[in-house]
HTML snippet that shows the backbone in 3Dmol.js (N, CA, C, O; Angstrom):
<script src="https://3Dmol.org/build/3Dmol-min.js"></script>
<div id="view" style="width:600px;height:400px;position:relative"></div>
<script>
const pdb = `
ATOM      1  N   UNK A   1       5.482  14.232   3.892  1.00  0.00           N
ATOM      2  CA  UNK A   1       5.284  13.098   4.775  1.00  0.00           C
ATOM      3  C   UNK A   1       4.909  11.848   3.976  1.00  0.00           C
ATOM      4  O   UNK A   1       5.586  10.821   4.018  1.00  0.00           O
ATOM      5  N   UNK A   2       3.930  11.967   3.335  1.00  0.00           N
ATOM      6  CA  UNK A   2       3.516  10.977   2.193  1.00  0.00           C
ATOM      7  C   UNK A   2       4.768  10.363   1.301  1.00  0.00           C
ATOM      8  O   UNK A   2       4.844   9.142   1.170  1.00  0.00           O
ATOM      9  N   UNK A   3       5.696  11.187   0.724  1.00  0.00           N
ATOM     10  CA  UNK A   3       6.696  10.718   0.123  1.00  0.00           C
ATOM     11  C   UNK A   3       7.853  10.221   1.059  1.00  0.00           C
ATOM     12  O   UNK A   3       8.829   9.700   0.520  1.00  0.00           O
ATOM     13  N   UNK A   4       7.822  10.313   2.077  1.00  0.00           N
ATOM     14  CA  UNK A   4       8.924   9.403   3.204  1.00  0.00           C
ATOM     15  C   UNK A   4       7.938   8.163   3.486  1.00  0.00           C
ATOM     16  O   UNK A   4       8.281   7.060   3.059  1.00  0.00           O
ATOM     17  N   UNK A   5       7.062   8.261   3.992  1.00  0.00           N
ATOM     18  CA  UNK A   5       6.066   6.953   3.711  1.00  0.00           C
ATOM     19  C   UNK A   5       6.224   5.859   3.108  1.00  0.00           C
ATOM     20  O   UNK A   5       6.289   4.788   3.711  1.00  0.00           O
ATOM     21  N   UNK A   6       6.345   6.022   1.303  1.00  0.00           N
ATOM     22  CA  UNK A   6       6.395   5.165   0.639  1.00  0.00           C
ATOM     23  C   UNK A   6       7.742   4.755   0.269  1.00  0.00           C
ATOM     24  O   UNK A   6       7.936   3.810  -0.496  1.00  0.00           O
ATOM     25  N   UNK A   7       9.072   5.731   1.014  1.00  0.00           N
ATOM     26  CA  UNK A   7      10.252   5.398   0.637  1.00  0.00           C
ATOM     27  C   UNK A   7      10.345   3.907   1.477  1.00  0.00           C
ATOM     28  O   UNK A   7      10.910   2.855   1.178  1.00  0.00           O
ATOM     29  N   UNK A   8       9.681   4.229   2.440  1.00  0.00           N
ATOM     30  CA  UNK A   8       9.542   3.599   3.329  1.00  0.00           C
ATOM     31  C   UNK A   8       9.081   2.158   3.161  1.00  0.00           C
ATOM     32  O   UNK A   8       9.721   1.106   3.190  1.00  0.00           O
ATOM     33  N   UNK A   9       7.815   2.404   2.981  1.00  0.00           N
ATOM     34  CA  UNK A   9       7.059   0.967   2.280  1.00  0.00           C
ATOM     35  C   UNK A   9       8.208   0.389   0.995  1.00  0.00           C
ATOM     36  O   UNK A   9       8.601  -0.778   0.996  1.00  0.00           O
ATOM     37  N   UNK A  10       8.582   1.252   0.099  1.00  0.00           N
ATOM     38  CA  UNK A  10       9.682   0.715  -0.560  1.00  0.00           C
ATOM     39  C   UNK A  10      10.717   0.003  -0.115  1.00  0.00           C
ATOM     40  O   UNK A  10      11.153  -0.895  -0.835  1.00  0.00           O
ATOM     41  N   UNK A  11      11.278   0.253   1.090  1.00  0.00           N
ATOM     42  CA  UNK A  11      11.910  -0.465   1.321  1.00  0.00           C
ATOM     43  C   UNK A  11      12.179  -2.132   1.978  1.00  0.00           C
ATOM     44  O   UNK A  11      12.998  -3.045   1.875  1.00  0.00           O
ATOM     45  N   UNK A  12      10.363  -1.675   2.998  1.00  0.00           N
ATOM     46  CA  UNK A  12       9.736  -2.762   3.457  1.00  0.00           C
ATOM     47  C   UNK A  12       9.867  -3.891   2.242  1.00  0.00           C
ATOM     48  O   UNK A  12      10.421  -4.966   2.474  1.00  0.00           O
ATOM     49  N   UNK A  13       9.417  -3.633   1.165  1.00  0.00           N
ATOM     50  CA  UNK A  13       8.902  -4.590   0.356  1.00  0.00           C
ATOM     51  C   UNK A  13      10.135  -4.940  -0.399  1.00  0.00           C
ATOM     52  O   UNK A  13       9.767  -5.914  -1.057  1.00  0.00           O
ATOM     53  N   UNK A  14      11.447  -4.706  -0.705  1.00  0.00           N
ATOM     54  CA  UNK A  14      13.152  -4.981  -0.510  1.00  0.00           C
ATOM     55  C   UNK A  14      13.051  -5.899   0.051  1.00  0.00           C
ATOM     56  O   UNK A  14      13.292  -7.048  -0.319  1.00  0.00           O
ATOM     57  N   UNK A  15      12.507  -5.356   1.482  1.00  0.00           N
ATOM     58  CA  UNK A  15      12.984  -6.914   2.510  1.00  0.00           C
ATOM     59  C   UNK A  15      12.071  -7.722   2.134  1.00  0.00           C
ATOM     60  O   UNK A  15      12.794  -8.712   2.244  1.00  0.00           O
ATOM     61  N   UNK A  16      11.270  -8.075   1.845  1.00  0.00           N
ATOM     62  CA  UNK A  16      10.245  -9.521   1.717  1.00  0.00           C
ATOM     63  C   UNK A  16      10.308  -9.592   0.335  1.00  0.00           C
ATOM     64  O   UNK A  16       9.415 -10.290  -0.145  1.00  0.00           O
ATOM     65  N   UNK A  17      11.126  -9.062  -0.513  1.00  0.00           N
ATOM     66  CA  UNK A  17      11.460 -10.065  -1.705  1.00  0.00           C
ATOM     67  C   UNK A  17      10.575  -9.833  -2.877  1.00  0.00           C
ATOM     68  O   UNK A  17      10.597 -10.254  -4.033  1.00  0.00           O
ATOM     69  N   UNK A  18       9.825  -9.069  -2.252  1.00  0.00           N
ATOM     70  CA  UNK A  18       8.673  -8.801  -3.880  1.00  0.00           C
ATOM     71  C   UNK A  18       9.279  -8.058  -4.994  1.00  0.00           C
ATOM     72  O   UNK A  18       9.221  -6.832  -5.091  1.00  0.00           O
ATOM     73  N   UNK A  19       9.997  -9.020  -6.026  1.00  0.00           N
ATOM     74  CA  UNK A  19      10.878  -7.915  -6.576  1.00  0.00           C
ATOM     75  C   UNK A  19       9.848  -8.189  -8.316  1.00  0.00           C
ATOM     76  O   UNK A  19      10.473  -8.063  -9.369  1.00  0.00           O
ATOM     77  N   UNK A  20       8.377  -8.533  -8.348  1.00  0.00           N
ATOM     78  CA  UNK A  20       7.723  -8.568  -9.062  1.00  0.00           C
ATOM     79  C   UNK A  20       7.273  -7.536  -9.511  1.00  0.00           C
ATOM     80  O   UNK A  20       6.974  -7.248 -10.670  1.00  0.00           O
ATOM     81  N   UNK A  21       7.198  -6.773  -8.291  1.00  0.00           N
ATOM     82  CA  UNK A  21       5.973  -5.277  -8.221  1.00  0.00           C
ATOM     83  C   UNK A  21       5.075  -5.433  -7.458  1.00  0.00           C
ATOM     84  O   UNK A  21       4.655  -6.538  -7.113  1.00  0.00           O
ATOM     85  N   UNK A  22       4.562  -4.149  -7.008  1.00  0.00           N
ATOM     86  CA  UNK A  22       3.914  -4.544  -5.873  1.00  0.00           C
ATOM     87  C   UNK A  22       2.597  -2.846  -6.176  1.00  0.00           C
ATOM     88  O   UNK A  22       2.798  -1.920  -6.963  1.00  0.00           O
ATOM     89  N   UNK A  23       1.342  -3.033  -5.198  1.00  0.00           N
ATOM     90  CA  UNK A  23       0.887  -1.683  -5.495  1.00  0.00           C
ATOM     91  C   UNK A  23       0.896  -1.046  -4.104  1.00  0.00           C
ATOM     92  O   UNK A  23       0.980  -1.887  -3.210  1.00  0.00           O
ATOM     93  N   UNK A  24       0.815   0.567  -3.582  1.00  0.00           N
ATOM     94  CA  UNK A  24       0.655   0.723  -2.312  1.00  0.00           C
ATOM     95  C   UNK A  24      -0.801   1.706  -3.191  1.00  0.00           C
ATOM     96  O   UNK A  24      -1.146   2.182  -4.273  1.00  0.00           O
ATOM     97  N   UNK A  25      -1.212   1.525  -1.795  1.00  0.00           N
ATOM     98  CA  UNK A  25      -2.619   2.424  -2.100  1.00  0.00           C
ATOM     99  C   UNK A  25      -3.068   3.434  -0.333  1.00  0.00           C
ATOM    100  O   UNK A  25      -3.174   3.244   0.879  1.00  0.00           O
ATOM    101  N   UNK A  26      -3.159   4.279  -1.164  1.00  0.00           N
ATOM    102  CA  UNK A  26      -3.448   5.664   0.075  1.00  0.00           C
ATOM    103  C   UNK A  26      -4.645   5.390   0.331  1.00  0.00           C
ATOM    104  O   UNK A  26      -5.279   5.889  -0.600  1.00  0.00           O
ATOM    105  N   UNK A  27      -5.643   4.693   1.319  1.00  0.00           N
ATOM    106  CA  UNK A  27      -6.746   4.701   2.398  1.00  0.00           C
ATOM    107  C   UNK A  27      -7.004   6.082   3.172  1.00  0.00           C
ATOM    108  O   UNK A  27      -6.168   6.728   3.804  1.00  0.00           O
ATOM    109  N   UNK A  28      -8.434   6.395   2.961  1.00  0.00           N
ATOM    110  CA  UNK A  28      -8.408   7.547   3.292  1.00  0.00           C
ATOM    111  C   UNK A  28     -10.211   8.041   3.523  1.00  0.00           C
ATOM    112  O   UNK A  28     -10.943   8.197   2.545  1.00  0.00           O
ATOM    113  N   UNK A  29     -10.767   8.259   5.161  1.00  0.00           N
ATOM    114  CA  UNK A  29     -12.288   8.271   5.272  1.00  0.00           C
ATOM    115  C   UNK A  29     -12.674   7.228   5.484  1.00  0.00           C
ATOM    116  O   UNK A  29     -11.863   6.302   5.497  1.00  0.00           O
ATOM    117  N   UNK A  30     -14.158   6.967   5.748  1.00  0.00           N
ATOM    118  CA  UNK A  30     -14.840   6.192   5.443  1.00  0.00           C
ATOM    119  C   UNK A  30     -15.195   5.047   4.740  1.00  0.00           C
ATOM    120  O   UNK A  30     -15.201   3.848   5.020  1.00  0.00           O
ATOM    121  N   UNK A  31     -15.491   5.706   3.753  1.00  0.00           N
ATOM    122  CA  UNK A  31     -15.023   4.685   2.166  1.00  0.00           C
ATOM    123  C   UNK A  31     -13.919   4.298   1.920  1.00  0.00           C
ATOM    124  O   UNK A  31     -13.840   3.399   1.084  1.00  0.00           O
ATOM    125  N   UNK A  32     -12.781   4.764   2.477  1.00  0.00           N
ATOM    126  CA  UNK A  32     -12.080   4.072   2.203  1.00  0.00           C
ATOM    127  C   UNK A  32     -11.319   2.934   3.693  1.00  0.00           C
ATOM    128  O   UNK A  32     -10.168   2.676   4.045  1.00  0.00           O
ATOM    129  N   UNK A  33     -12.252   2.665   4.028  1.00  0.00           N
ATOM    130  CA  UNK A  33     -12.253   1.928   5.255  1.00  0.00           C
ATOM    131  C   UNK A  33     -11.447   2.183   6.488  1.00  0.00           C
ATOM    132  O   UNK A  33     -11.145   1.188   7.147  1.00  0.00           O
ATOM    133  N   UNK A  34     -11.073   3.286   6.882  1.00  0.00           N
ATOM    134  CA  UNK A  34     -11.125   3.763   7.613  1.00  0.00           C
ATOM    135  C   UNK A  34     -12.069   3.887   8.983  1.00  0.00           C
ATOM    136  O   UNK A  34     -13.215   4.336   8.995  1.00  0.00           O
ATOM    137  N   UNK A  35     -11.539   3.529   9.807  1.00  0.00           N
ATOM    138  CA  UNK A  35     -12.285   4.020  11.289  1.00  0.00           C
ATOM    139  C   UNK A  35     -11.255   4.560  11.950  1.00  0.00           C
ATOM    140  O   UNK A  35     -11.675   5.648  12.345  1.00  0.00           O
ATOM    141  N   UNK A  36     -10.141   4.422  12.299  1.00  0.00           N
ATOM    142  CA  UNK A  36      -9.587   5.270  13.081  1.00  0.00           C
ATOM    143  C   UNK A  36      -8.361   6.347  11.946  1.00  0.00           C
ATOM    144  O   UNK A  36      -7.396   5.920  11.312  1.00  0.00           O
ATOM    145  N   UNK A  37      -8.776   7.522  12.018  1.00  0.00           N
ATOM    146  CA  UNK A  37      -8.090   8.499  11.099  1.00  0.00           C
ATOM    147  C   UNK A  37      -6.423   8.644  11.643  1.00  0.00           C
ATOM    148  O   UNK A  37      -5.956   9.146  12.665  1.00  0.00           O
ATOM    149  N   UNK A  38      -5.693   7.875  10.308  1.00  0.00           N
ATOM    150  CA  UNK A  38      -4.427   8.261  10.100  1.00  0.00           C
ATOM    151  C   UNK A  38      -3.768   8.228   8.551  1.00  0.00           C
ATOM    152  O   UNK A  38      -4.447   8.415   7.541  1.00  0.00           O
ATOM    153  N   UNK A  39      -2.510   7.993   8.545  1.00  0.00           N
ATOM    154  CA  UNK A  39      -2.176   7.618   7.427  1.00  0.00           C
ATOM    155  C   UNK A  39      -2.057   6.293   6.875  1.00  0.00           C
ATOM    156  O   UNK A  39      -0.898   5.891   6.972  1.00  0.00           O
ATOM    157  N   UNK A  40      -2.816   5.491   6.345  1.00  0.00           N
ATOM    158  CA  UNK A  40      -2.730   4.263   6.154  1.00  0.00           C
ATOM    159  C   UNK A  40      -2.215   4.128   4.622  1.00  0.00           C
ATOM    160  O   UNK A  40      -2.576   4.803   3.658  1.00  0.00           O
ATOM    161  N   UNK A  41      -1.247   3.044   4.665  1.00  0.00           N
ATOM    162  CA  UNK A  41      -0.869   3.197   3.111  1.00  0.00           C
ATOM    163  C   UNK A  41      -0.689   1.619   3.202  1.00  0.00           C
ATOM    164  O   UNK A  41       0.366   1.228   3.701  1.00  0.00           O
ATOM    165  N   UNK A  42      -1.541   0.750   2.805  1.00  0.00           N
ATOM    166  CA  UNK A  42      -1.126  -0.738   2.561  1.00  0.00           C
ATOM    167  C   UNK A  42      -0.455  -0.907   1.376  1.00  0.00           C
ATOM    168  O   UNK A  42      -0.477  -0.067   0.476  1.00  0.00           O
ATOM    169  N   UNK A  43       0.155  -1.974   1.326  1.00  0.00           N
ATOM    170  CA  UNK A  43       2.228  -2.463   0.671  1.00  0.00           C
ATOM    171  C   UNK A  43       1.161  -3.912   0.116  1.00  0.00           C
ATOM    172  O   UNK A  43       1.058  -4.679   1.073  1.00  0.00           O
ATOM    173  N   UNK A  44       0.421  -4.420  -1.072  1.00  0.00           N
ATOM    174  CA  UNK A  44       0.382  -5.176  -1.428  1.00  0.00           C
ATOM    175  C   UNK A  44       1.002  -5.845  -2.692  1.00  0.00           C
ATOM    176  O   UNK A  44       1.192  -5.134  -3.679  1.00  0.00           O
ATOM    177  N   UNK A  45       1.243  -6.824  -2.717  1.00  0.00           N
ATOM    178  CA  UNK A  45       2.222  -7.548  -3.530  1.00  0.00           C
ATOM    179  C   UNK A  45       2.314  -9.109  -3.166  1.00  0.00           C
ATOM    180  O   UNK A  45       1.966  -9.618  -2.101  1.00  0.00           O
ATOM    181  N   UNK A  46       2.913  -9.823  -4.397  1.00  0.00           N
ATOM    182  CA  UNK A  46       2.879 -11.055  -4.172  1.00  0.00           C
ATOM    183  C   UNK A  46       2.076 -11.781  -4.522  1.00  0.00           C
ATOM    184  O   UNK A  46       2.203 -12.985  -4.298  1.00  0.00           O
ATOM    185  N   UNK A  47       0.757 -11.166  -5.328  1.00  0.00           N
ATOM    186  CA  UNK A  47       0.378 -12.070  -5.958  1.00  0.00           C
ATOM    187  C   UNK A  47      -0.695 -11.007  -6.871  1.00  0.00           C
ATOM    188  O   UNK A  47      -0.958  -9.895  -6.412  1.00  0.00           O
ATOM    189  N   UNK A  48      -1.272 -11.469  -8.191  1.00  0.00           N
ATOM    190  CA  UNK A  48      -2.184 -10.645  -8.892  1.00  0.00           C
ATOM    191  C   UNK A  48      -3.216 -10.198  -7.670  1.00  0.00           C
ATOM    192  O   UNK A  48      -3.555 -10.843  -6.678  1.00  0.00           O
ATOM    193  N   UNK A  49      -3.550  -9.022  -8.044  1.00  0.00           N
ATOM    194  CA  UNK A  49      -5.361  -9.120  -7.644  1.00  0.00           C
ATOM    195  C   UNK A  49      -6.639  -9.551  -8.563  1.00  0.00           C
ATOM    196  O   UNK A  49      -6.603  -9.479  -9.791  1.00  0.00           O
ATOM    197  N   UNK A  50      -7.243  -9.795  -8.171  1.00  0.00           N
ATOM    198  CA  UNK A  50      -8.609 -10.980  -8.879  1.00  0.00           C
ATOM    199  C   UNK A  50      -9.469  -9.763  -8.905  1.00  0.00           C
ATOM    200  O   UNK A  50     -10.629 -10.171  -8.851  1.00  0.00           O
ATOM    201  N   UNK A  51      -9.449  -8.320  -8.969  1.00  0.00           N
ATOM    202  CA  UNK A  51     -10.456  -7.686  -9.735  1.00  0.00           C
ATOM    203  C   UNK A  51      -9.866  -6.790 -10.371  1.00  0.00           C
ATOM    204  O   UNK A  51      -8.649  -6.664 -10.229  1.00  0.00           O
ATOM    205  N   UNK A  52     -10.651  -5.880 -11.301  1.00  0.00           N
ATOM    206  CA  UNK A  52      -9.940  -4.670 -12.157  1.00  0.00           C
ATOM    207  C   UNK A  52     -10.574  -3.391 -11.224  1.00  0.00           C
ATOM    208  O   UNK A  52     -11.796  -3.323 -11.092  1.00  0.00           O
ATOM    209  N   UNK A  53      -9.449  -2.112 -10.412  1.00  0.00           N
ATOM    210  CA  UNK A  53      -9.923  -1.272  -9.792  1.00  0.00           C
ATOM    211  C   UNK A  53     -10.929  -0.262 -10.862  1.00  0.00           C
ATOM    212  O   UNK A  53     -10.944  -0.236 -12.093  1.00  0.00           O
ATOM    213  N   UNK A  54     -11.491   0.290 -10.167  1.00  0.00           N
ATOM    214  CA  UNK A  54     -12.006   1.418 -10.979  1.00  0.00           C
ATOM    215  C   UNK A  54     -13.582   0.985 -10.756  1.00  0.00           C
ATOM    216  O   UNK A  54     -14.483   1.652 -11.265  1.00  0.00           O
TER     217      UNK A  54
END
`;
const viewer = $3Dmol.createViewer("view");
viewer.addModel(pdb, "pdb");
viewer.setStyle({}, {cartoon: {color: "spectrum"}});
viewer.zoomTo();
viewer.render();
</script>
């Protein structure tokens, strides 16, 4: 399911042109901001991010 997901988001991000690179990131619980439990996979791209993860 996860890997149709991001074919998915892959393709989303085709259409809006981000042909820079982009990151998706799996959300997941609490911590990971979550309140209502599903599969959340946000498609960001389009511009750097301003911190280093980790």
């Amino acid at each position: 399911l996860l890997g149709h997901v991001m074919i998915v988001g892959e393709m989303c991000v085709a259409h809006l042109g981000l042909t820079n690179g982009f990151r998706m990131v799996v959300d997941e619980g609490p911590e990971g901001g979550q309140s209502v439990y599903r599969i959340h996979l946000p498609v960001l791209g389009g511009r750097q991010l301003g911190w280093t993860p980790g």
